[in-house]
MMTF fields as JSON, N, C-alpha, C and O atoms, coordinates in Angstrom:
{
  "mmtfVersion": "1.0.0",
  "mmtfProducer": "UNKNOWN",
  "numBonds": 263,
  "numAtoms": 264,
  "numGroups": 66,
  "numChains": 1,
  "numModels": 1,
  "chainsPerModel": [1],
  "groupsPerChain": [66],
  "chainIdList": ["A"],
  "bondAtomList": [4, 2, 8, 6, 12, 10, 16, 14, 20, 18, 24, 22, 28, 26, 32, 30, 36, 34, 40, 38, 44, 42, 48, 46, 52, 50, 56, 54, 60, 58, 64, 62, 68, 66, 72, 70, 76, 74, 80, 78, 84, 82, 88, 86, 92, 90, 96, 94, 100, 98, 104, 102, 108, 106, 112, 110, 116, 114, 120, 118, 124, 122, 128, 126, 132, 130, 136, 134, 140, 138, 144, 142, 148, 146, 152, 150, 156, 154, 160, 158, 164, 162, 168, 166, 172, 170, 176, 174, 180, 178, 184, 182, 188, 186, 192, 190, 196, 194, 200, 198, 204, 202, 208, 206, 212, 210, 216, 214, 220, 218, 224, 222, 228, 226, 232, 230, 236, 234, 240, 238, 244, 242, 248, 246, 252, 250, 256, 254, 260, 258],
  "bondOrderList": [1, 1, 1, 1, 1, 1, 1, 1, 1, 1, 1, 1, 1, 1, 1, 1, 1, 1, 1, 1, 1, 1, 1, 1, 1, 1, 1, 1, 1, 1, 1, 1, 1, 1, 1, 1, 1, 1, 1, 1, 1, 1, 1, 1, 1, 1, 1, 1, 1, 1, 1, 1, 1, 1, 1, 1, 1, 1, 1, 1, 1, 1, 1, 1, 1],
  "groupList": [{"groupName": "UNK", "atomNameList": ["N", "CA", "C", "O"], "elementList": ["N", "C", "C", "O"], "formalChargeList": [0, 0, 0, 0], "bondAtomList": [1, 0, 2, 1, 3, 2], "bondOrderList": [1, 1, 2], "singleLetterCode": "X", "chemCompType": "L-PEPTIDE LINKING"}],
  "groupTypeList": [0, 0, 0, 0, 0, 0, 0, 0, 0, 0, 0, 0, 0, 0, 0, 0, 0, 0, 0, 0, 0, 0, 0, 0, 0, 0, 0, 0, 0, 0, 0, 0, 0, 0, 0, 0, 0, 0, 0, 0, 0, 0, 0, 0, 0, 0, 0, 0, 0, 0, 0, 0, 0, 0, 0, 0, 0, 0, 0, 0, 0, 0, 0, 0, 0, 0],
  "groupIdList": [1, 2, 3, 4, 5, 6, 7, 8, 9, 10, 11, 12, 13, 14, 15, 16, 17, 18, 19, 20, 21, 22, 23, 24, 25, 26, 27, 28, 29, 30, 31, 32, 33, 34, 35, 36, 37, 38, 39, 40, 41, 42, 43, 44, 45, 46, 47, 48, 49, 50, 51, 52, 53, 54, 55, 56, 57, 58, 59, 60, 61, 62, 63, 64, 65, 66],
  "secStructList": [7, 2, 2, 2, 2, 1, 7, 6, 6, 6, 2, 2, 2, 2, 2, 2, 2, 2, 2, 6, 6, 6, 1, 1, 2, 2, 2, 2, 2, 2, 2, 2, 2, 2, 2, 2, 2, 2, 2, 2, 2, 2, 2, 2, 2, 2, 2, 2, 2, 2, 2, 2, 2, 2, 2, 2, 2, 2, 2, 2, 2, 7, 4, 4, 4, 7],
  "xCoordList": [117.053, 116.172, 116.691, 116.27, 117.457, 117.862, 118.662, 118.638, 119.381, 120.662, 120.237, 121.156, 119.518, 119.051, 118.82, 119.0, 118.358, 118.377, 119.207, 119.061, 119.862, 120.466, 121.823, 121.986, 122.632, 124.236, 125.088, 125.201, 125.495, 125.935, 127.031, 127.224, 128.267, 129.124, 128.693, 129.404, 127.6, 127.182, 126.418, 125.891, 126.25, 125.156, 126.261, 125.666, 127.675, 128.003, 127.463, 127.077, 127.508, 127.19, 125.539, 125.276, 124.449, 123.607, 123.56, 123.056, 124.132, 123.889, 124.064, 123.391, 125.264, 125.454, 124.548, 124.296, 124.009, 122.958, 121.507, 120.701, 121.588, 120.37, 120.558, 119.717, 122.119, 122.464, 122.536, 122.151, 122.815, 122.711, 121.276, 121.123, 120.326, 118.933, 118.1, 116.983, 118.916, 118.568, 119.213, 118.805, 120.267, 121.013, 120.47, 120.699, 119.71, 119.849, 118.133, 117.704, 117.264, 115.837, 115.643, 115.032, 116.096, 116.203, 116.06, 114.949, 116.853, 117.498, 116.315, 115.783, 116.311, 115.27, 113.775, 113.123, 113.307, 112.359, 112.071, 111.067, 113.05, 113.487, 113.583, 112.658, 114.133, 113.939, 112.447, 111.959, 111.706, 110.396, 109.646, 108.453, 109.781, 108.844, 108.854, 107.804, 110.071, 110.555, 109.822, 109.272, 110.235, 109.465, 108.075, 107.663, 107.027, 105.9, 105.433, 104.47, 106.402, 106.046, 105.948, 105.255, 107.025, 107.138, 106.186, 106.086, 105.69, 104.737, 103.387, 102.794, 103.099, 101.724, 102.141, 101.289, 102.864, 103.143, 103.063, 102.353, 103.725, 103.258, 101.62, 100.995, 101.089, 99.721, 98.407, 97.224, 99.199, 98.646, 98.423, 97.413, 99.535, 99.943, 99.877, 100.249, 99.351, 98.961, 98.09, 98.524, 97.019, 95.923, 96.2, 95.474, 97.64, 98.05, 99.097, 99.301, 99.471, 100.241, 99.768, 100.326, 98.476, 97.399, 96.827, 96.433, 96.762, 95.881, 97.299, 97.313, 98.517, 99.427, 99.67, 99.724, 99.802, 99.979, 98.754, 99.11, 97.544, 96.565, 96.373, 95.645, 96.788, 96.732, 98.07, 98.179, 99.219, 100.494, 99.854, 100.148, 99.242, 98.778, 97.541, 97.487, 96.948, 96.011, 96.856, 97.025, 97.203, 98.469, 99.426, 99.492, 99.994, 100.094, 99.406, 99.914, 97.578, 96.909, 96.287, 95.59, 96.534, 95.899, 96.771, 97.191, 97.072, 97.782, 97.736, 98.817, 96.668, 96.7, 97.449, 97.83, 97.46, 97.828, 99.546, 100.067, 100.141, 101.374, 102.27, 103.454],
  "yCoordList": [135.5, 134.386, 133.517, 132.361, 133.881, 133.693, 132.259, 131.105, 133.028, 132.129, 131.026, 130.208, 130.711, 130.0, 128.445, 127.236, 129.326, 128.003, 127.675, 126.791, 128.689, 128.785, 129.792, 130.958, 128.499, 129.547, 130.436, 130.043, 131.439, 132.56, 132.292, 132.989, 130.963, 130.32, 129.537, 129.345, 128.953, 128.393, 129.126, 128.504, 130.434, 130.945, 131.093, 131.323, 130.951, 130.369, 129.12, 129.015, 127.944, 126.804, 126.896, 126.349, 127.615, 127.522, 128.315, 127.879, 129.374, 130.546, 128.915, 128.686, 128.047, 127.297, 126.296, 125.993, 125.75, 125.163, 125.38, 124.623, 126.784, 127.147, 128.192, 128.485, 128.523, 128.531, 126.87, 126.754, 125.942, 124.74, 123.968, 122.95, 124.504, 124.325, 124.995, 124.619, 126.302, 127.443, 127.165, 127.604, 126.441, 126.17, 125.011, 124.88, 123.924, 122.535, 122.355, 121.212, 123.427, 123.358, 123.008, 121.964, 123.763, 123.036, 121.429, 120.902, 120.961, 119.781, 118.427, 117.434, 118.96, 118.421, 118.533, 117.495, 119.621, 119.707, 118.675, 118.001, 118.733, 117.931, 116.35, 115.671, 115.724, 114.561, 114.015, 112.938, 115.462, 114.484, 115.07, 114.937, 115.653, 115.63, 114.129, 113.704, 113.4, 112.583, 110.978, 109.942, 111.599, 110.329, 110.245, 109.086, 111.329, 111.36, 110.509, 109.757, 110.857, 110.902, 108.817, 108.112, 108.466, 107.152, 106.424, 105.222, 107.212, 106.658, 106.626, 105.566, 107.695, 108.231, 106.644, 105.784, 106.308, 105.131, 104.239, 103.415, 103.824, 102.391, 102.641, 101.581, 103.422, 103.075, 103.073, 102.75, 103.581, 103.831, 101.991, 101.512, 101.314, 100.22, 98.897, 97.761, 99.308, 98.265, 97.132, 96.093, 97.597, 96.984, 96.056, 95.078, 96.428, 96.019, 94.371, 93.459, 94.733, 94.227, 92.746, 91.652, 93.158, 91.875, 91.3, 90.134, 91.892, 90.854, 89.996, 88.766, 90.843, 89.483, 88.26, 87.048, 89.009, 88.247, 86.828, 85.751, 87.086, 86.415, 85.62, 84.675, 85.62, 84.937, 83.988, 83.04, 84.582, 84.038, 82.568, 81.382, 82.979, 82.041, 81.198, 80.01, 81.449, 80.29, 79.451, 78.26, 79.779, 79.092, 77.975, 76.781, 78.378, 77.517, 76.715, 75.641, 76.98, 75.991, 75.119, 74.121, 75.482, 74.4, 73.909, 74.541, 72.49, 71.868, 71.782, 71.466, 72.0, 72.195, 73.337, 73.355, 74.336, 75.422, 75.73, 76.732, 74.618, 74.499, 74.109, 73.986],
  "zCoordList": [124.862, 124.602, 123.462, 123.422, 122.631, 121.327, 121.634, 121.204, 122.633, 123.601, 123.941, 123.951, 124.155, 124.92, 123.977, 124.118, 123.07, 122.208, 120.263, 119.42, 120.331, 119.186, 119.89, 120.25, 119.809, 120.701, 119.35, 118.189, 119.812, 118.829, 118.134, 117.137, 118.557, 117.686, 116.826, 115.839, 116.92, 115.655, 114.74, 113.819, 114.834, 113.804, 112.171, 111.118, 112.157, 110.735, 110.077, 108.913, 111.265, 110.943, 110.374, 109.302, 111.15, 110.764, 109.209, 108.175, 109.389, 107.811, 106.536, 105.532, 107.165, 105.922, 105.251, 104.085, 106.91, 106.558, 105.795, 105.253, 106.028, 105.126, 103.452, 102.602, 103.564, 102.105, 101.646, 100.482, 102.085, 101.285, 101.24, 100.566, 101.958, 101.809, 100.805, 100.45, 100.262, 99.257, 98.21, 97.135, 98.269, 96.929, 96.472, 95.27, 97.042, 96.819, 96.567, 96.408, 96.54, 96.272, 95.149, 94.915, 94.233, 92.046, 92.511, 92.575, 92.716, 92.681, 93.363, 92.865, 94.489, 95.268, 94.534, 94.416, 94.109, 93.267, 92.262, 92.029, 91.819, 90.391, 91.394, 90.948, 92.257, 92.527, 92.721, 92.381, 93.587, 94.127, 92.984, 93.258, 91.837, 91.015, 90.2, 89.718, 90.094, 89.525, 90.274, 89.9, 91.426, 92.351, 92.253, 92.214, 92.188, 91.582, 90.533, 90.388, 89.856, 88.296, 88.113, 87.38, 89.196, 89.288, 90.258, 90.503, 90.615, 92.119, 90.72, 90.524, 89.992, 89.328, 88.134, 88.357, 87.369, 86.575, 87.035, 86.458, 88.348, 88.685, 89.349, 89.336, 89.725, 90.063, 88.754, 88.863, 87.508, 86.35, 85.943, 85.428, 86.308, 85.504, 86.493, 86.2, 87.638, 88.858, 87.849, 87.351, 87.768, 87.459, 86.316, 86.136, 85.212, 84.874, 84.799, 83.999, 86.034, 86.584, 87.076, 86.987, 87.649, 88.778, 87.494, 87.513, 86.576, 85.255, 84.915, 84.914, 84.62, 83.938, 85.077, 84.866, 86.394, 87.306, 87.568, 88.046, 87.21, 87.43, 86.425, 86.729, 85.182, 84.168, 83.979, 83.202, 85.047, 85.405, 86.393, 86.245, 87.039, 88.108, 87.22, 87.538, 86.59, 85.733, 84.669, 84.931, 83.92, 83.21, 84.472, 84.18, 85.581, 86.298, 86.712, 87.033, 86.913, 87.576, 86.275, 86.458, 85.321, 84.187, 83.2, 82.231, 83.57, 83.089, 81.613, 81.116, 80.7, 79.182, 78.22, 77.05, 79.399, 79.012, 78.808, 78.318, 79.31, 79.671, 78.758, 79.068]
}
């Protein structure tokens, strides 16, 4: 049954693929904790963002301010 769907010349190829899935977890960890960490800051600082932006856009619409 094995055969059928995992052929027996590749089971090196696979062993490697999953020592480099076991070796490369640290790493990966460490990226999407990182990507988090950047996803959690810009949504911290959105709100931030729409006030300079909105006060960007009034300063444009009033000519005194200019």
């Amino acid at each position: 049954m094995i055969g059928e769907y995992a052929h027996w010349d590749l089971w090196p190829a696979y062993g490697c693929v999953i020592l480099v899935w076991i070796v490369t977890s640290p790493f990966r960890d460490v990226i999407l904790a990182y990507i988090l960490q950047v996803w959690l800051f810009i949504g911290m600082n959105r709100s931030k963002c729409y006030e300079c932006a909105a006060l960007y856009r009034g300063v444009l619409r009033d000519s005194e301010q200019r």
